[in-house]
N, C-alpha and C positions, 0 to 999 in steps of 0.2 A: 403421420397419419396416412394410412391409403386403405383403398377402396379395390375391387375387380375390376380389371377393364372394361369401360360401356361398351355398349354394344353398339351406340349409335356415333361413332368419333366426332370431334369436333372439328368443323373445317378449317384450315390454316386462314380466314380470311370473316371466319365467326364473328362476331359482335365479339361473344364471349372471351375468343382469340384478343382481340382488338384490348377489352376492357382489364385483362390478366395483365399483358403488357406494357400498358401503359402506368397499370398501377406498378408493376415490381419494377419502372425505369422510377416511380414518382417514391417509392419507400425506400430502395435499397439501390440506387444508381447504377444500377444492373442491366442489361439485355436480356432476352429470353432467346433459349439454342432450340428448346422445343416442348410441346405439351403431350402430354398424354391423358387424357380423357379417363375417369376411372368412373363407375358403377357405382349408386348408392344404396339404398335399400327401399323399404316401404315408400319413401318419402320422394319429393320432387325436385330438392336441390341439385347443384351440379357440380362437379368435381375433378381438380384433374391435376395430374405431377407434373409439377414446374421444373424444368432443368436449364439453370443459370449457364451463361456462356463463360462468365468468371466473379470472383469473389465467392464471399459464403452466406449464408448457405449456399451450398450444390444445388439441394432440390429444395423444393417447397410445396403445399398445396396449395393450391386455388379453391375457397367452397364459394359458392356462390347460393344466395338465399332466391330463392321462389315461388309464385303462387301460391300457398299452403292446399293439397285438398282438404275439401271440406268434409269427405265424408273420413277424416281421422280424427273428427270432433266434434260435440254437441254445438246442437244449433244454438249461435246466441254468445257463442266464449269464441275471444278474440284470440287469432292466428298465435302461433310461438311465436314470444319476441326472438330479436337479434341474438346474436352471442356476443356481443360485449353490452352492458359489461359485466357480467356474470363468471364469464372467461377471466376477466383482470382480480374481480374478486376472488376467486379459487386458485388463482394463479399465487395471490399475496396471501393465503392463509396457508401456503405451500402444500396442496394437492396436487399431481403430477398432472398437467394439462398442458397442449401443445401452447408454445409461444405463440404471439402473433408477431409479424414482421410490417405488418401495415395493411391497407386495403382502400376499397371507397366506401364508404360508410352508406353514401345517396344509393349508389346502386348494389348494398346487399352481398358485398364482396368482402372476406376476409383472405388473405397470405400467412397459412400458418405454419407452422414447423412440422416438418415431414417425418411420421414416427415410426416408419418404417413398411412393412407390408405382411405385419403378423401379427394377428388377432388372438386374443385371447383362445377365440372357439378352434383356430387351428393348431397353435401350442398345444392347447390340452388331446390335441387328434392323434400327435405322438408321442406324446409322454409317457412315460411313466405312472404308474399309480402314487406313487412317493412326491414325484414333480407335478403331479398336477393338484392332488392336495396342496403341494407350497404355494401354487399358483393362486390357486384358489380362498387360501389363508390372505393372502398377501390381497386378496382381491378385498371379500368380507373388512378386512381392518378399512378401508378406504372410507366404508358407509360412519363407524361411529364420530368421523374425522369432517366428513360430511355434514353431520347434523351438529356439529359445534360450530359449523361457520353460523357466522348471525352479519345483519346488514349492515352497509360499512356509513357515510356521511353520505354518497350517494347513492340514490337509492335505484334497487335492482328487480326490474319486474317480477323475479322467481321466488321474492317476497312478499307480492302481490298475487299468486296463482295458489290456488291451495286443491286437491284431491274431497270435489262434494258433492253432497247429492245429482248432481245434474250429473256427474261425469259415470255417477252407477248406472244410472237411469239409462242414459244412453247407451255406454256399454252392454245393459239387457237388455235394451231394444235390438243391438247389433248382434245379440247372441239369437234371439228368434228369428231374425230376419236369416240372416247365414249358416246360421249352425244348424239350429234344429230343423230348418229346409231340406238338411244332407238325410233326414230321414226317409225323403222321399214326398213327404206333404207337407202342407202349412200347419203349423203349431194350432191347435183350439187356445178358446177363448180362458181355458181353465191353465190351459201349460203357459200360455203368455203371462198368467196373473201369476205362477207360481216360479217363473226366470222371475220376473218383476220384483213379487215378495224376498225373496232367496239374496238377490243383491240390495233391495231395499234395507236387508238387515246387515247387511255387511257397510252400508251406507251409515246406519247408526255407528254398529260400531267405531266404523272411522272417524267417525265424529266427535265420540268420547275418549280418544284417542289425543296425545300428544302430537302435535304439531312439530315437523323437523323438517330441514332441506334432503330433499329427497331431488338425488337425479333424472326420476323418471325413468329410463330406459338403462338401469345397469345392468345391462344382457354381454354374453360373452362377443359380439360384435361390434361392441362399443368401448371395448378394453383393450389396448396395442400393449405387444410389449417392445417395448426398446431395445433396438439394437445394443447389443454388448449390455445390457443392463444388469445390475447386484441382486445376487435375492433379495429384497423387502423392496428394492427399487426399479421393476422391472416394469411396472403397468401404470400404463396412463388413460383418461377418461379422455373420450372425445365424445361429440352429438349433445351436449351441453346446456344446450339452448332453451329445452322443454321440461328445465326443472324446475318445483313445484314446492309447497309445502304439505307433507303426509305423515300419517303415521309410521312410527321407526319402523317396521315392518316392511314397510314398501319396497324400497330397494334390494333390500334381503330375496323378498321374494321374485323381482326380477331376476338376480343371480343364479340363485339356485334353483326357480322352476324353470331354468330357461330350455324356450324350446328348442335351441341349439346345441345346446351341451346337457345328454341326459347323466346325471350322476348318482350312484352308488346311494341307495336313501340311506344307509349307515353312515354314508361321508356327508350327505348333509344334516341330518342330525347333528354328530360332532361340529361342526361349522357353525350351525346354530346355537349350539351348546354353548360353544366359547367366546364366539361373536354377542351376544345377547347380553353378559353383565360390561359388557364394555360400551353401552350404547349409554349417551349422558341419562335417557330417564331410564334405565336397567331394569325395562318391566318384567313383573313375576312369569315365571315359566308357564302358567296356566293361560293366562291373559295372552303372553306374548304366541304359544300354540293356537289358541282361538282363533288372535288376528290375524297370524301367518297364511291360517287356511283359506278364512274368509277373503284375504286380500288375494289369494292366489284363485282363488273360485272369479271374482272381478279378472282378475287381471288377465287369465289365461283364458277366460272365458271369451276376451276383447280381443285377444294374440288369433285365437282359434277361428272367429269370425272374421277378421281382418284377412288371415290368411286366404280365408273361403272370396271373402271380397274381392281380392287383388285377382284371383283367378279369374270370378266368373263377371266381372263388371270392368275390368283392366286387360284380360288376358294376360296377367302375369301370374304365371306357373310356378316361379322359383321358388315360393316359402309353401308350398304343397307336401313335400316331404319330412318337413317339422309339423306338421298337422295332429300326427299319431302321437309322437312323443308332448305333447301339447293335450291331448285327448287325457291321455294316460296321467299326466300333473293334475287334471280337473277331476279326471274318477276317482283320483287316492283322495284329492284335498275334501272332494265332496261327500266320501263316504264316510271322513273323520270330522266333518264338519254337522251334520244331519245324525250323527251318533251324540256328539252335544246337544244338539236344540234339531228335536223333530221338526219342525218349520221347515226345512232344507230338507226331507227328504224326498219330496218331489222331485226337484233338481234335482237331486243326485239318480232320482230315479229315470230323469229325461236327459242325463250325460251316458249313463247306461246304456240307452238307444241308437247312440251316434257312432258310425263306424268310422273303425278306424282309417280307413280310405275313402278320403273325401273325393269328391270331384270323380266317382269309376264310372258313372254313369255316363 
């Protein structure tokens, strides 16, 4: 598992320093030769490549758990748990998830296996069109695999977290507050009630929806491939921690709407095509199109806002250029969504308005 190198390095004499070392002398009777500091994403953990002075492993990561912000979550629902043990469970149901080697449990530190420093999203940057379909095959199979895990004797808070109204709600509140701002004014009191309505029904939907473990974030930055890795065994899940229970849908549509890797709508079709009766409730084509959309109108809707967020309330710029391609997954899903059930087509008529350069002003 690796990350970009931060940008802010860690001091040789850090707490963080301090607490890395002491755990991989307390797990693996090891020394540490040196750290390397790596970059995470949206989020506020901290991360960094471990390189052992001897024994094995060589390297390792350090994640270390953190403050959660709060504005990546409605008021009132408690912070992502830990990754264990949610990690032990998908690890015994054989899903490709890095090992653990140890950690301190008190301070939010886990030592996991190092799976290299290739992401799914970069793999697919020079591929092939042949190898990134297999990539991407090999990706899809992981979710019906996914939602057959069920909770073991002990129990796993990602059994206790479920995708519900509150989390729509929020997400349309985050979509008028940052998205539809990038129009230049504040949303009226008619375009907030119609983001509001628009998710509020995609809220139903999920509701009458079958219930399945759903990873939350399977985007192509959360998929390593392994070094030296076999085709069908090349990708492993990492970011683990904020999975949930949703309808089969969900996952799918992080994959393939992701704002990182824009793909071929013909290749996702097929993908969906083939992935879809393999999911344990193999809902009907109609059904499962409906909720594809609607979960992807939520989901990208939340990507698209969040992005805007991170910029103009963080000064972080970096997920600014996934914006467009993010725009572009909400105007198809919304325009196939509001052609079913008129109710959506306001939204889709106030995603139409949003350009696709956020932040030029």
């Amino acid at each position: 598992m690796g990350e970009r190198t931060a940008r802010h390095p860690v001091g040789a004499e850090s707490e963080f320093d301090a607490l890395v070392r002491g755990a991989v002398r307390a797990a693996l009777g090891a020394e540490v030769a040196r750290l390397e500091p790596l970059a995470g994403q949206l989020g506020l953990r901290r991360f960094a490549r471990v390189w052992l002075k001897s024994g094995s492993p060589a390297t390792l990561i350090a994640r270390l758990e953190a403050p959660e912000d709060p504005g990546g979550r409605p008021s009132g629902i408690a912070p992502e748990p830990p990754l264990e043990p949610l990690r032990t469970l998908l690890e015994r149901a054989g899903l490709p998830v890095p090992a653990r080697y140890g950690g301190d449990a008190r301070a939010g530190l886990d030592l996991l296996e190092d799976l290299g420093s290739l992401s799914l999203r970069e793999a697919v940057g020079s591929a092939s069109a042949a190898e990134r379909r297999a990539l991407y095959e090999e990706a899809c199979d992981l979710v019906p695999r996914l939602q057959r895990v069920e909770e073991s004797d002990t129990p796993v808070p990602a059994f206790q977290r479920r995708l519900d109204a509150a989390q729509f709600a929020y997400k349309a509140d985050l979509f008028v507050e940052w998205s539809l701002r990038e129009r230049g004014r504040d949303a009226t009191p008619a375009e907030v009630e119609a983001v509001r309505e628009a998710f509020a029904i995609a809220a139903g939907e999920a509701e009458r929806a079958p219930r399945r473990l759903a990873h939350r974030d399977l985007q192509s930055e959360n998929l390593w491939v392994r070094p030296g890795g076999t085709p069908g065994a090349r990708l492993a899940l990492i970011d683990l921690q904020g999975a949930w229970l949703a309808p089969p849908e969900y996952d799918l549509v992080c994959l393939l709407r992701d704002s990182y890797v824009e793909l071929p709508e013909a290749e996702v079709a097929a993908h969906l095509d083939r992935v879809r009766p393999q999911l344990p409730d193999a809902p009907d084509p109609e059904t499962f199109a409906r909720r594809f959309d609607l979960l992807t109108l939520s989901r990208k809707g939340k990507d698209h806002a969040r992005f805007l967020y991170a910029a103009r309330a963080r000064g972080d710029r970096r997920y600014l250029p996934y914006a467009a391609a993010t725009l572009r997954a909400l105007r198809a899903a919304a325009a196939r969504a509001a052609a079913r059930d008129p109710r959506l087509a306001p939204l889709a008529e106030l995603i139409g308005e949003l350009p696709e350069r956020p932040c030029a002003r």
